[in-house]
N, C-alpha and C positions, 0 to 999 in steps of 0.2 A: 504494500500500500504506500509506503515510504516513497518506492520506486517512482510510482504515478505519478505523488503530489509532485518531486521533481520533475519531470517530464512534463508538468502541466506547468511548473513553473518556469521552467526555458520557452514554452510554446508562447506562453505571456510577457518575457524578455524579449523573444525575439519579433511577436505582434506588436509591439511598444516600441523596439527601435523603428522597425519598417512604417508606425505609424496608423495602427490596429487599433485605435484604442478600446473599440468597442469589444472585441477579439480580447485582449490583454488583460479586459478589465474582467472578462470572463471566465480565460483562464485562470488568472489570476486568484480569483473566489473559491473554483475547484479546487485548484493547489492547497489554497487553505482551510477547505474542508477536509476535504483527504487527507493533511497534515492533523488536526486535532482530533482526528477518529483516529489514528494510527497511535497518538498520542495517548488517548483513552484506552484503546486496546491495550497498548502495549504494558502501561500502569496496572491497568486488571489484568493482565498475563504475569506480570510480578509479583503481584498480591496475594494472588491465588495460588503460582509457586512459591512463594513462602509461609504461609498458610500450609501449604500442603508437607512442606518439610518440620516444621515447627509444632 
C-alpha cells in the first residue's frame, strides 16, 4: 500500500511540474489516503503482534 501512495505521489509531482493541476491535486489526495490507511494498518499490525507475544 506504501508502494501506491508513492506512485501516486510522483504521478502528482510530475502533473504539477507539466502543469496538471487539476490531475496533481488529485493525485495528490490518493497519495495521502493510501498513506494514513497504511499508517493505520501498519500500527494495528504492531499492536496486535505485541499483544500476541506479551
Amino acid at each position: 500500500m506504501l508502494h501506491y501512495a508513492v506512485v501516486f505521489f510522483v504521478i502528482a509531482l510530475i502533473a504539477a511540474v507539466l502543469g496538471f493541476g487539476g490531475i496533481a491535486a488529485g493525485a495528490a489526495g490518493i497519495a495521502k489516503i493510501l498513506f494514513f490507511v497504511f499508517v493505520v494498518l501498519a500500527v494495528g499490525s504492531f499492536l496486535v503482534g505485541a499483544l500476541k507475544r506479551g
